[in-house]
C-alpha positions in Angstrom: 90.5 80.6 108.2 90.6 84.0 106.3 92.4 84.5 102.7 94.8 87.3 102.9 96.2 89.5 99.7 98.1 92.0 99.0 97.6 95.0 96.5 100.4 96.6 94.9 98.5 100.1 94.0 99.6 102.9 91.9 98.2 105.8 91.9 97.9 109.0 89.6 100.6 112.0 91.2 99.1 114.0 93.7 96.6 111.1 94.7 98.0 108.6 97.1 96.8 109.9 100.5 93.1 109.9 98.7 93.5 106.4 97.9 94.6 105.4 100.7 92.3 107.1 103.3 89.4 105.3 100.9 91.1 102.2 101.3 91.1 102.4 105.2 87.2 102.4 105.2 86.4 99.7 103.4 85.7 96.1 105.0 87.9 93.8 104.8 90.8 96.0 104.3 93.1 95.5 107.2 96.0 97.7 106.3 97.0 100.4 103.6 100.2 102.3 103.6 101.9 104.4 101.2 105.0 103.1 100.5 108.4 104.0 98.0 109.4 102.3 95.6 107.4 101.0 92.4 104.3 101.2 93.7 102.5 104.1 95.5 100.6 101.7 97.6 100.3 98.4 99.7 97.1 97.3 100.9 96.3 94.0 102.8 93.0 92.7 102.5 91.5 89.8 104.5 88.3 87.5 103.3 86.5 84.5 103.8 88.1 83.1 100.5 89.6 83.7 96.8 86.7 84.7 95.6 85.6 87.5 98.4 88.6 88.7 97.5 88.2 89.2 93.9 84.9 90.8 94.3 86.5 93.1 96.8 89.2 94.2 94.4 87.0 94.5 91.6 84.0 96.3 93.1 85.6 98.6 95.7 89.0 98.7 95.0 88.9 99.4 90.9 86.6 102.1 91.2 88.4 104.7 93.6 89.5 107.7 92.2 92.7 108.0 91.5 93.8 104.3 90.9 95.5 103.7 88.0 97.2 100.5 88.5 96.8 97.0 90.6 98.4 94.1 91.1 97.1 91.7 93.6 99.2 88.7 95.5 97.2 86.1 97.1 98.9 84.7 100.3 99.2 80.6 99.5 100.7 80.1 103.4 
């Protein structure tokens, strides 16, 4: 059974359809949508475990341009 998270992204102004047309493209990453509110961003992100998802977070996610802030929610249910 895959891990599922969420990312709460937000993004510098003028770059939140950048960030999230990256996000769409990378594996593992089964949903991004811009969303209102305090965040600019929610992506969902599916993996074989914690640790897959950490990596995908950290290596993919982190270094888009444009990011400036994450907070990620791993699914415990």
């Amino acid at each position: 059974m895959a891990t599922r998270a969420y990312v709460l992204i937000t993004t510098e102004v003028g770059k939140t359809k950048d960030v999230v047309e990256r996000a769409r493209k990378i594996t593992g990453v089964t949903m991004a949508d811009v969303v209102a509110g305090s965040y600019d961003v929610v992506v969902v992100l599916e993996c074989p475990d914690a640790n897959a998802i950490g990596r995908l977070v950290l290596n993919e996610l982190h270094g888009m341009p444009g990011l400036k802030n994450t907070l990620t929610l791993i699914a415990v249910s």
